[in-house]
N, C-alpha and C positions, 0 to 999 in steps of 0.2 A: 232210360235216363231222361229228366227232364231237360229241359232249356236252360233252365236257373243252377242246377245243378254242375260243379265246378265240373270245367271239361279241357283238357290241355291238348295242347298238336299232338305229343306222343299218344293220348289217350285213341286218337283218333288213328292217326297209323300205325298203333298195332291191334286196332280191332280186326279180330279176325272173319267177322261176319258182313268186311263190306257188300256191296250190291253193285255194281256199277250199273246204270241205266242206260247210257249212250254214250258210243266213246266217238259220237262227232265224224268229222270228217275236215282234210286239213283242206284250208282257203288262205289266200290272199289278201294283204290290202289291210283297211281299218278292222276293229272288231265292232259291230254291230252291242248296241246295248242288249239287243234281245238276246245276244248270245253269250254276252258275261256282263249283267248287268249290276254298275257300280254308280249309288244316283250321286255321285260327288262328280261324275267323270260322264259327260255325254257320248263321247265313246272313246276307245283306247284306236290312238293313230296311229299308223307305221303305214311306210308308202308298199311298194308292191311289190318288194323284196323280200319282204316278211311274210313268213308263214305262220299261221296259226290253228287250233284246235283244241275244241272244250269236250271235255269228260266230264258229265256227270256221273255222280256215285250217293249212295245214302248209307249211314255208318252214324252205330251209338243214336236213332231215330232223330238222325238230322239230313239235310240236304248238302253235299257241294257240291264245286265245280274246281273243275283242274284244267287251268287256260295254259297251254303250252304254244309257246311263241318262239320262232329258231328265222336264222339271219346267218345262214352258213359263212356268206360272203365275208363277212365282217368278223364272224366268228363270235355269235352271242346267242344265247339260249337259256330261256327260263320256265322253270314251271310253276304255276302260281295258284294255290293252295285255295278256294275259297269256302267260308257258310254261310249256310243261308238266317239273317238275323232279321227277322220281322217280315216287313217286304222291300230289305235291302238286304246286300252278301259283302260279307270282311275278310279282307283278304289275311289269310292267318299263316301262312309260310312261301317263301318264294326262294324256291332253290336253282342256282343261276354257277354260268360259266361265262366269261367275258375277256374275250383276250386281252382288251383293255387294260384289265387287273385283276390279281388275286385268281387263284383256280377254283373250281368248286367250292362256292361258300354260298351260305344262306342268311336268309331274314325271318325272322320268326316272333308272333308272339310268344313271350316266355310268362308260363301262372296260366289261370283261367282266360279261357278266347272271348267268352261270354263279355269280358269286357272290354273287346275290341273295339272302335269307332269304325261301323260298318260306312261302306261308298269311297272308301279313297284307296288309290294303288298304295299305299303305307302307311298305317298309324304308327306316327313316329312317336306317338305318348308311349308304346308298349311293345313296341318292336324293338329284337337284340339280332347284331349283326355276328354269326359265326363262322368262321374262327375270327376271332380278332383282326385288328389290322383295317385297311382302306386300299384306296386309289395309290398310295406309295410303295404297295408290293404289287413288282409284276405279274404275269401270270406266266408259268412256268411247263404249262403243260401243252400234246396238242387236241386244238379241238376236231373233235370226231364224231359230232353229233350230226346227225343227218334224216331227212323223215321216216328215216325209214326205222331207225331206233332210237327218236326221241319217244314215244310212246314209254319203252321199254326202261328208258332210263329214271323217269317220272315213276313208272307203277315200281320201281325199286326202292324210290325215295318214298310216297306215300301206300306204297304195300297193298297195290291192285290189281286185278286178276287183267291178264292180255288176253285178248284172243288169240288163235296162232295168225301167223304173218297173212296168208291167204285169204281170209276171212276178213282181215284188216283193208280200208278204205285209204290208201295213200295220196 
């Protein structure tokens, strides 16, 4: 499949021929640009209570990355979808829990990603928020995400292969 050629989030998680290349290892602290580089964003900041970790993968002969960011404490966690567009990456779905609000919902481009505006944490030109709703529905659930299966939670949302737990870098 080309580049130019229509490609959707669903296209992408359910190919079943992903690759995952490296699934990272979880750190602390800001996110380094070298490690989800977004050129609208010099780096993504969160103080040292934040954990994060990037998965690369390749699927339908493209490149992304899946930056998973968790904040037990507070109770927030997301995982954030990217491709690689030129020699910049778009972030095309970010599936998130916030005890803040609303339980499991997402961000997505909805149509072809191809015309996403690569570099920013959200093109708000073409991003749909799922399920409906905001900030005025609580969240109702509890959060139970923790490093040791946010991995597990993300390869379920974008359909990628885990290592078993052992093998995994915590």
């Amino acid at each position: 499949m080309s580049s130019t050629a229509t490609l959707t989030v669903r296209d992408i998680i359910e190919d079943p021929a992903k690759q995952v290349v490296d699934y990272g290892a979880w750190q602390t602290g800001p996110v380094p640009a070298s490690k989800f580089p977004l050129r609208k964003q010099k780096r993504l900041k969160y103080s040292h209570t934040w954990s994060w970790r990037v998965i690369k993968f390749e699927s339908v002969q493209r490149q992304f990355l899946v930056l998973l960011v968790l904040n037990a404490e507070i109770g927030a966690f997301s995982a954030r979808l990217a491709i690689k567009m030129g020699d910049d990456w778009a972030i095309i779905c970010t599936h998130e829990l916030h005890l803040s609000h609303k339980n499991w919902h997402c961000h997505f481009v909805s149509g072809d990603v191809n015309r996403t505006n690569p570099g920013y944490l959200r093109d708000k030109e073409n991003t749909v928020y799922f399920p409906s709703g905001g900030k005025e529905i609580p969240c109702t659930i509890e959060f139970n995400v923790t490093l040791t299966n946010a991995m597990q939670i993300a390869a379920r949302r974008y359909r990628f292969e885990v290592p078993d737990q052992a093998e995994m870098d915590l």
